[in-house]
C-alpha positions as CSV (number, residue, x, y, z in Angstrom):
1,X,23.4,28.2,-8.7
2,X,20.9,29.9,-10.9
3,X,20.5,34.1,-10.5
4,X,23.0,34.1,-7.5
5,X,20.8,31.5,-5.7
6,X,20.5,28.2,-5.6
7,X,18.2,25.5,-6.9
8,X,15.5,24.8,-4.0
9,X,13.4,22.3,-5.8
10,X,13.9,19.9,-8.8
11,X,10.4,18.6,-10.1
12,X,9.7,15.6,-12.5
13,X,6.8,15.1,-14.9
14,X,4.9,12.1,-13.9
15,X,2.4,9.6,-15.0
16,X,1.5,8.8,-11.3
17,X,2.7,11.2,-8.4
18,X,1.9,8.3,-5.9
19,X,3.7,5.8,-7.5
20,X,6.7,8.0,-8.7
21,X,7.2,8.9,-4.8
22,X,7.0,5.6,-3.4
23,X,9.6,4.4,-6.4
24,X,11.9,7.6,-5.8
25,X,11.9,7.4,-2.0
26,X,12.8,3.6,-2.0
27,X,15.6,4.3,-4.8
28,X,17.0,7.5,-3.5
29,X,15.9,7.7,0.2
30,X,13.6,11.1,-0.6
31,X,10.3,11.8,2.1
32,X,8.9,11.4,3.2
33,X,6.6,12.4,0.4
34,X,3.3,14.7,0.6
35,X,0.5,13.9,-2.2
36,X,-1.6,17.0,-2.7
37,X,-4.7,17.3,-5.3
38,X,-4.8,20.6,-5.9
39,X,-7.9,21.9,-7.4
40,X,-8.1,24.2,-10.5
41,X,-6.3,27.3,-10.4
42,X,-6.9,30.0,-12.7
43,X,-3.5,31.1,-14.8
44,X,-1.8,32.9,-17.6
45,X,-0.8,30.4,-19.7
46,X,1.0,31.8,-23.1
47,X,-0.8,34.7,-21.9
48,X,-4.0,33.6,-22.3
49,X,-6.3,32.8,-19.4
50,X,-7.0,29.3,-18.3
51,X,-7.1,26.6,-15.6
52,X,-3.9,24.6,-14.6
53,X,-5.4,21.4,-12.9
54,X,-2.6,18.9,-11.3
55,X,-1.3,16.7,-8.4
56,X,2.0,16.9,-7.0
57,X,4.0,15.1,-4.2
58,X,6.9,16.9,-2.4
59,X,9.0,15.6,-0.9
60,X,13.1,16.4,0.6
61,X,15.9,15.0,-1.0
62,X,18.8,16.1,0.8
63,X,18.8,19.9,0.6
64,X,16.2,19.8,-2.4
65,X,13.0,19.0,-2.3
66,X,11.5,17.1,-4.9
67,X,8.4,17.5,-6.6
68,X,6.6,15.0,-8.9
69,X,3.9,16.8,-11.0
70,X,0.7,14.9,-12.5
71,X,-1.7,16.5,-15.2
72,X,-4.8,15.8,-14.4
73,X,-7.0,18.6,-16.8
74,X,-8.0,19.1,-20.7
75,X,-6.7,21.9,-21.5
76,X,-2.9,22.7,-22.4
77,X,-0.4,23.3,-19.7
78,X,3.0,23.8,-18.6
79,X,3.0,20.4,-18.2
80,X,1.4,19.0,-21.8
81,X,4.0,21.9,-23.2
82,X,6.7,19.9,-22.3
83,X,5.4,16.4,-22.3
84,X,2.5,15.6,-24.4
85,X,-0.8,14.1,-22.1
86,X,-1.3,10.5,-23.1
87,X,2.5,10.0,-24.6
88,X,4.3,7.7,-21.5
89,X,6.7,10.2,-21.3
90,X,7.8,11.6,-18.0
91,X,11.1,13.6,-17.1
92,X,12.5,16.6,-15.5
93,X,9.9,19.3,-15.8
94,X,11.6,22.6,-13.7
95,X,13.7,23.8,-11.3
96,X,12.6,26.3,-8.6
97,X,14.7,29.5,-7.5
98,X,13.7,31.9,-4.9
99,X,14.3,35.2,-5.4
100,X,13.6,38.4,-3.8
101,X,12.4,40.7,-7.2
102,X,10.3,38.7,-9.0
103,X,9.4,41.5,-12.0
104,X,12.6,42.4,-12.0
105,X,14.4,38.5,-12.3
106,X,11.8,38.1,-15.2
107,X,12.5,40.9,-17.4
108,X,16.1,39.9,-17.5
109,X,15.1,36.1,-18.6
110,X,13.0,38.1,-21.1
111,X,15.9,40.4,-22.3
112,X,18.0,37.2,-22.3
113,X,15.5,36.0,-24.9
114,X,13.1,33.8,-22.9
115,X,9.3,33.9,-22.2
116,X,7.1,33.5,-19.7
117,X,5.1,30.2,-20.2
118,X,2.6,30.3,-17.0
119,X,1.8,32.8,-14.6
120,X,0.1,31.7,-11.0
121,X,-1.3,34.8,-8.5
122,X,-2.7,34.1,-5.6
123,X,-3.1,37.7,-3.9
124,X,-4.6,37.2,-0.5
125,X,-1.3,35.0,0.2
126,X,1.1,37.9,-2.2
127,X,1.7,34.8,-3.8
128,X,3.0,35.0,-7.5
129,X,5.0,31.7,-9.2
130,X,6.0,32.5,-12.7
131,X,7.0,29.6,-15.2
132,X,9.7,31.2,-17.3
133,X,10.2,28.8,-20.9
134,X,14.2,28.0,-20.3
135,X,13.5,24.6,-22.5
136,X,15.2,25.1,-25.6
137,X,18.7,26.3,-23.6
138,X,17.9,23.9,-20.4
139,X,15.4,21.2,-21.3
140,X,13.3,22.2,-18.3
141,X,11.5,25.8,-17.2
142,X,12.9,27.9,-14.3
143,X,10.3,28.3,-11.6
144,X,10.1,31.5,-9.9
145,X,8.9,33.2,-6.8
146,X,9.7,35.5,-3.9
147,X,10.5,34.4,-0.2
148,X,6.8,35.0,0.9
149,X,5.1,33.2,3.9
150,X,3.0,30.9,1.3
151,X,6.2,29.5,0.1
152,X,8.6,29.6,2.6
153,X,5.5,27.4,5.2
154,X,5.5,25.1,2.3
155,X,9.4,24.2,2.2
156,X,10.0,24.4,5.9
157,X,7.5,22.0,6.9
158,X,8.8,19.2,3.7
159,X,12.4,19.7,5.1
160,X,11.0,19.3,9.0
161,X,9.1,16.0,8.1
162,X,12.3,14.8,6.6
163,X,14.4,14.9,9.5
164,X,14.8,11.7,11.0
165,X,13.0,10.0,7.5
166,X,13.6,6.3,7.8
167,X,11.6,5.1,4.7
168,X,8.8,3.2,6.4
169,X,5.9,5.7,5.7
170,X,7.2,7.2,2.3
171,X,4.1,8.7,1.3
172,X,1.3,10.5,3.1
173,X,-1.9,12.4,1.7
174,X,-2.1,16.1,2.5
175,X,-3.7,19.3,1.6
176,X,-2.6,22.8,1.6
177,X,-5.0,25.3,3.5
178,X,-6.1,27.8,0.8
179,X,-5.9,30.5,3.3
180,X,-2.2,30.1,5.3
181,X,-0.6,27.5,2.6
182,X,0.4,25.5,5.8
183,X,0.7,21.7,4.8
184,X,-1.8,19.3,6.5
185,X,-1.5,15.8,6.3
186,X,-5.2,14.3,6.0
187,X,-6.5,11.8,8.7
């Protein structure tokens, strides 16, 4: 438990988000997995403005769902701050909490000596994920939002697709819709 709540998603830096769910579903029975392109979204990072371009695949793993986190821009990131583009290495990147005042959660990481490393608002969906810079206590940031629709769509449908999970398709390529952040596997 972080906050009061507990940890909803554990997410790993990888080299290859394809590969690295195949591999983790076959090792630890995770999926099935969803691989999502996202394109580039405009951030605060280190309170500057700039673009955060990445894959991910989610997937369910028990009661957490997994997410496996590729860079795929120029520009630094939560990602290259962590684990430097080009290096080989890969590892835990974050784990997620959702909590229901996001201002308020951050200002006590910040009087508990942490910063906010990334920013993400998406307002036509009140969405707001804030990266909050827990690596020199934790070895890994604390991902942070608030119970809205964009979110919740997001986890429900991974944990619905992983009922019954048998292992024979582990991945599958998906989007999310931009507008109601529902997840659509692609034909």
């Amino acid at each position: 438990m972080l906050l009061g709540q507990p940890i909803r998603q554990i997410a790993y830096y990888v080299n290859d988000v394809r590969e690295a769910a195949v591999r983790h579903s076959v090792l630890y029975g995770s999926g099935p997995f969803f691989a999502i392109d996202y394109p580039s979204l405009p951030v605060l990072h280190r309170g500057k403005d700039a673009f955060f371009e990445h894959s991910a695949a989610i997937g369910q793993w028990g009661s957490i769902q997994v997410e496996l986190m590729q860079d795929n821009g120029r520009e630094p990131s939560i990602l290259s701050d962590l684990y430097e583009k080009g290096s080989g290495r890969t590892g835990i990147h974050h784990m997620a909490i959702i909590i229901d005042d996001l201002e308020g959660t951050i200002t006590s990481f910040k009087n508990s000596g942490f910063s906010e490393a990334m920013r993400v608002s998406i307002p036509h969906a009140r969405l707001n994920v804030v990266f909050m810079d827990t690596v020199a206590k934790y070895g890994h940031f604390v991902e942070l939002y608030e119970p809205v629709a964009a979110i919740v769509n997001i986890y429900d449908a991974v944990a619905k697709a992983a009922i019954g999970f048998d292992g024979r398709h582990p991945l599958y390529e998906a989007h999310v819709d931009p507008e109601t952040f529902e997840l659509h596997v692609k034909s």
